[in-house]
Structure formats: C-alpha cells, structure tokens
C-alpha positions as CSV (number, residue, x, y, z in Angstrom):
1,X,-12.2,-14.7,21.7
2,X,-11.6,-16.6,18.0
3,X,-8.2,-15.5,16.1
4,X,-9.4,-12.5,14.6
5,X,-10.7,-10.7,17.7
6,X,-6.9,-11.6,19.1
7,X,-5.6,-10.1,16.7
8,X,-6.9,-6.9,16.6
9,X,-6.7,-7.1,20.8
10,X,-2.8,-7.3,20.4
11,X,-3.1,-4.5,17.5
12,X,-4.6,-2.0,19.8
13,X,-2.6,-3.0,22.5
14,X,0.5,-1.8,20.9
15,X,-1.4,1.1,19.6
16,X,-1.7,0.4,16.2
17,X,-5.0,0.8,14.2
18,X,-5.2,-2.0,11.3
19,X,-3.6,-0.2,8.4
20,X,-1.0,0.1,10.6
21,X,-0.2,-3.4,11.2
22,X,-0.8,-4.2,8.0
23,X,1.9,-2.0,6.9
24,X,4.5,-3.0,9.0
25,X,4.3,-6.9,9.0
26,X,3.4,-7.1,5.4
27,X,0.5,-8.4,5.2
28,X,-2.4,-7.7,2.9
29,X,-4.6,-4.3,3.9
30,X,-7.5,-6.1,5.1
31,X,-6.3,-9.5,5.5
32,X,-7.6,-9.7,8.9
33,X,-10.9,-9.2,8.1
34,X,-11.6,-12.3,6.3
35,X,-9.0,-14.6,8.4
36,X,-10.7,-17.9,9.8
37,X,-9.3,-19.7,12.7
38,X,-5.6,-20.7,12.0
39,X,-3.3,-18.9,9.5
40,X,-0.8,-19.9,7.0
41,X,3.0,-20.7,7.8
42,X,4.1,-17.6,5.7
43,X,2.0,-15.0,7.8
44,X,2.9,-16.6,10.9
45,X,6.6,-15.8,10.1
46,X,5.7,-12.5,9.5
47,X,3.7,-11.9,12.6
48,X,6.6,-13.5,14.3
49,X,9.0,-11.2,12.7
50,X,7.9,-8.0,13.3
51,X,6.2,-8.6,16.5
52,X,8.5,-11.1,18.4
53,X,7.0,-10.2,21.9
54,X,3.8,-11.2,21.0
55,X,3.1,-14.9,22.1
56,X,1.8,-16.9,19.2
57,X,0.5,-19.7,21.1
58,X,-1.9,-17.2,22.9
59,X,-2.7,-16.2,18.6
60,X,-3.3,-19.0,17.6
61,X,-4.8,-21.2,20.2
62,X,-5.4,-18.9,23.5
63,X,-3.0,-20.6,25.6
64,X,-0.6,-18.1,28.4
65,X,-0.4,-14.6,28.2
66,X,-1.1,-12.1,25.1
67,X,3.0,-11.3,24.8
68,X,6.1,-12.5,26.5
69,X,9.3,-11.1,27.5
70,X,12.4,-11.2,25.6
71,X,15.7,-11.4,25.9
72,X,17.6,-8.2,26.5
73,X,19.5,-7.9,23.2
74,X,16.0,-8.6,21.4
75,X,14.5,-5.6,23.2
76,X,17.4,-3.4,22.4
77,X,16.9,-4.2,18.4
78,X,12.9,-3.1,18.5
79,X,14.2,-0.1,20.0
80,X,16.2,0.6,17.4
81,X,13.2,1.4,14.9
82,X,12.7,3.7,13.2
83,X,16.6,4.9,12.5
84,X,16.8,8.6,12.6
85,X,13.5,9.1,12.1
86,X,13.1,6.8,9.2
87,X,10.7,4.1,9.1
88,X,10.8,1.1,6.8
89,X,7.3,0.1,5.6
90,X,6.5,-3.4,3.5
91,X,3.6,-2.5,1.0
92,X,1.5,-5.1,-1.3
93,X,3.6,-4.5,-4.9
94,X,1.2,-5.1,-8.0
95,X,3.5,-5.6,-10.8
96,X,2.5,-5.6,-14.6
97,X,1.2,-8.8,-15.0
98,X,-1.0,-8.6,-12.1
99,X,-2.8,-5.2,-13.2
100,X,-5.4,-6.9,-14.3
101,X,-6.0,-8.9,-11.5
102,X,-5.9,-5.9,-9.2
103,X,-8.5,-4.2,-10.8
104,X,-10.5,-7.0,-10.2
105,X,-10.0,-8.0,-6.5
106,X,-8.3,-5.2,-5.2
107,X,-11.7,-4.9,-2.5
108,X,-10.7,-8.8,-1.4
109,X,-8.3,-9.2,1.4
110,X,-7.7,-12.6,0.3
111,X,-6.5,-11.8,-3.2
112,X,-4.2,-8.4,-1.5
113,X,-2.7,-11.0,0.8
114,X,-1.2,-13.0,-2.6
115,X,0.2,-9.8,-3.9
116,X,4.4,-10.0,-2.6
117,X,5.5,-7.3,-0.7
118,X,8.4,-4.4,-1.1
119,X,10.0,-2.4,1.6
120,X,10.4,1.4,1.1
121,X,12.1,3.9,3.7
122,X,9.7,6.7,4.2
123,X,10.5,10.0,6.8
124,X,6.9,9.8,8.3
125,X,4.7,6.8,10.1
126,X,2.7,5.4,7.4
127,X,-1.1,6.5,7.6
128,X,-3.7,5.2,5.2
129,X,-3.8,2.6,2.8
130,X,-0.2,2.3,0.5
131,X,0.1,-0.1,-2.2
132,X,3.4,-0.2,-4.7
133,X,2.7,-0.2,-8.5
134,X,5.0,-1.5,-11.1
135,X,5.3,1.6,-14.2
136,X,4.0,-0.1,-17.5
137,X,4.8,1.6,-20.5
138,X,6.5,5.2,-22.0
139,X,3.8,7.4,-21.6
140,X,5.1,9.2,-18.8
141,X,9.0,9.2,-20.4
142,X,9.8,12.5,-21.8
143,X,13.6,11.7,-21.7
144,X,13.7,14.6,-18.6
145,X,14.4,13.8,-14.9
146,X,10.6,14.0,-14.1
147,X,10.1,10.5,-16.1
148,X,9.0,7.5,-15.0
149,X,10.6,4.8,-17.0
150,X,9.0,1.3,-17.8
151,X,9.5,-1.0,-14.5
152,X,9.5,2.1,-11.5
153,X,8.5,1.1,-8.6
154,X,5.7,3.7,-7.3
155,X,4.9,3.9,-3.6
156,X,1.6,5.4,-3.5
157,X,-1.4,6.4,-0.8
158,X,-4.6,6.4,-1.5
159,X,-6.8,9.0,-1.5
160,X,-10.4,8.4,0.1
161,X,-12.7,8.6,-2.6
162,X,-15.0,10.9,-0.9
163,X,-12.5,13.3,-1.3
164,X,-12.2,13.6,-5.0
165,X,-15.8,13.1,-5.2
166,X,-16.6,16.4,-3.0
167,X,-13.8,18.6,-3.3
168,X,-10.7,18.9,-5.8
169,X,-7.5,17.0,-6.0
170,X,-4.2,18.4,-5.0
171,X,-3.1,18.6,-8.9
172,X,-0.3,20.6,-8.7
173,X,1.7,18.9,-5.7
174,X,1.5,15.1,-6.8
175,X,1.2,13.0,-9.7
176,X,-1.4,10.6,-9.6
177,X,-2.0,6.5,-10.1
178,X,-5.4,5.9,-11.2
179,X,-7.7,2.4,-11.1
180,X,-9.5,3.0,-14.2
181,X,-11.7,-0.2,-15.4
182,X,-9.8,0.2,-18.3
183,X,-6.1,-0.4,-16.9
184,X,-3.9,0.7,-14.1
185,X,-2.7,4.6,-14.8
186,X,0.0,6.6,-13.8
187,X,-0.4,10.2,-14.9
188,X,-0.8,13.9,-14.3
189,X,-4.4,15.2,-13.6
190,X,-4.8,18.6,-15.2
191,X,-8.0,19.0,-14.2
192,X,-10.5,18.2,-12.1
193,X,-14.3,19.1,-12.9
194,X,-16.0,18.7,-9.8
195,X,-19.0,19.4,-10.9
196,X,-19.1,16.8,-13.8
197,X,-17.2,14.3,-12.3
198,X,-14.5,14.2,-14.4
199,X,-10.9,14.7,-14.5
200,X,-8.6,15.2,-17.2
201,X,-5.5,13.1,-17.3
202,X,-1.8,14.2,-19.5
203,X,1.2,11.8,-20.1
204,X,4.4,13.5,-20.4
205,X,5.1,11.7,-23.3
206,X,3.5,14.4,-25.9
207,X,3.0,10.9,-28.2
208,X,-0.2,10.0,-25.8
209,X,-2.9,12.5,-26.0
210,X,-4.5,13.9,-22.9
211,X,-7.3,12.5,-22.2
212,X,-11.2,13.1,-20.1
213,X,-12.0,10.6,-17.7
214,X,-15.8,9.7,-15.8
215,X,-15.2,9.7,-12.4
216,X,-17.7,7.1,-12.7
217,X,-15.4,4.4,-14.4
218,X,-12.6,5.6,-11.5
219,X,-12.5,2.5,-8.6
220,X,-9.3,4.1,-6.8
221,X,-6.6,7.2,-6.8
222,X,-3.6,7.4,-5.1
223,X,-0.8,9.9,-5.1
224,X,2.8,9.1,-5.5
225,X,4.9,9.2,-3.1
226,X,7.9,7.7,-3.8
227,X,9.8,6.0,-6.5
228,X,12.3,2.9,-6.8
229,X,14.5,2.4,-9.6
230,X,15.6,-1.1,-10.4
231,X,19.7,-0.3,-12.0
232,X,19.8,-0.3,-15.9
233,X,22.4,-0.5,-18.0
C-alpha cells in the first residue's frame, strides 16, 4: 500500500469520508490527493493530534498495526467530543491578502494545504467542503446588525456548482460568498436567472450598486454560515 492508500484505509476505517478528515485535522480539502510518500512535520502533528490512536509508524512506513491502544485517560478525552452536541471544526482561512491567490489555486491541494487554519464551533457534523473568508471592504456595512464589517471572519460551505447551474439558489435563507475572476465576493443574490445564467448580486451598503453577474465568470459559491468577530475598540 504507498502513504496515500493508508491514509484513506484509516479514514474509512473510522468512518470518515475525506472531507471529513480534512475538516477535523486541519488539513487542506484535498491534500491527500496529491501527497507523495512521506509528509511534512506540521501535518504529522496534526494527524497525531486529532487521531492519537492511529499508529504513525504503520502511516508512514507500514510497520505494526494500522492503530494502537491508548492509555485510559487518553480514551476518555476522544470521548469527550463533540460537547453537547457541538463540534469544533478547523477550516483553511483565506485572508485578504491571499484572495488573489485563492482564486488562482483554489483547485490545488498543495496551495489549500499553505492556507492556516481557524476553528469554529458548529451544532452539526461538518458535510461538504467549508473554507473561512476574511470580509474585505464596506460594501456589506449598512451601520445595522446584519453588517459585515471589514476583517469578519465567514465560515462558509460550498455549494456544488451543478446546483446553481440547474436549479435556483436558496436566496432568501443565506447570504452568499462568491469566487468571481474578478475578486472574492461577499454579497446578497437577488436573483437568480436560471435560464441566462446569471445572477444578480446587492451590497447593503446602498454606496455600491447592484450589480448582474455571468455565471460563466463564477469558479465557486458558498453560503455563509457563520461569522467571527475579531474585538474592536
């Protein structure tokens, strides 16, 4: 078996599919995919982290069992989680300065596996593929609680994009973060024209026009689902 095909072994085994893992160590969506035969100290740590029982000899160079037992107090703290039904999940965070870069590589597991990481607490397992985005900007700051202020931190899911390709977005439950080719949106969608492929985005900020965008010139869209707010003063 090389490293990769371990890997995924031990994900099913603890019946995880990918995105899975990927959200709860931390690593990259997709980093797997590209991984040669070793891996890097950090992701090693992480690995080791958030999946203690799982032998990283056997990872890394095939040698004893798959996973080995732990002490008693170890096994008591991975019961532990989630807390009341709450589960803490680590997400790639793509800050201002690296909007740019995201639109570029955000299809390469390598360059998603750079990216740092930031824990939110959700209610729900994580499904699907989450990424964090870093609010750039006042166009969505109306001076009302529904604002989004420069420096939010969104957590957002993507939605498949045979879905707002076939059918029409949910645009009256969420607010939306959109890969354009032109920059890294967060907006409301106001509507969606299946039929011409478009949709038509609107800032809350009444200073920013709305504004009719080709699906076409769309690479991803995500919903928000939750916020972090770094203190202000």
């Amino acid at each position: 078996m090389t490293l990769k095909e371990r890997m995924f072994y031990l994900i099913e085994k603890e019946g995880l599919n990918p995105n899975q893992f990927y959200t709860i160590s931390g690593l990259g969506n997709g980093y797997l995919n590209n991984v040669g035969e070793s891996f890097r100290k950090p992701t090693i740590e992480k690995i080791q982290k958030n999946f203690p029982h799982w032998n990283m000899d056997w990872i890394l160079y095939e040698k004893g069992e798959p996973t080995i037992d732990l002490p008693k107090d170890n096994i008591e703290n991975l019961e532990a989680v989630p807390l009341n039904q709450s589960f803490i999940i680590n997400v790639p965070l793509v800050n201002q300065y690296a909007q740019a870069g995201y639109i570029c590589g955000f299809q390469d597991a390598a360059y998603i596996a750079t990216l740092p990481t930031i824990p939110f607490i959700i209610d729900h397992e994580a499904k699907g593929n989450y990424v964090a985005f870093e609010v750039r900007g006042d166009s969505m700051n109306d001076g009302t609680e529904e604002s989004y202020l420069e420096g939010d931190r969104l957590l957002c899911r993507e939605i498949a994009p045979y879905l707002w390709a076939e059918s029409k977005l949910h645009i009256r439950k969420w607010d939306f973060v959109i890969v354009h080719e032109g920059g890294i949106l967060v907006k409301r969608i106001i509507d969606h024209n299946v039929e011409n492929h478009t949709i038509t985005i609107h800032s809350l900020n009444d200073m920013y026009p709305d504004r009719v965008i080709d699906l076409a010139e769309v690479k991803q869209i995500f919903n928000v689902i939750e916020l972090q707010r770094p203190r202000r003063r």
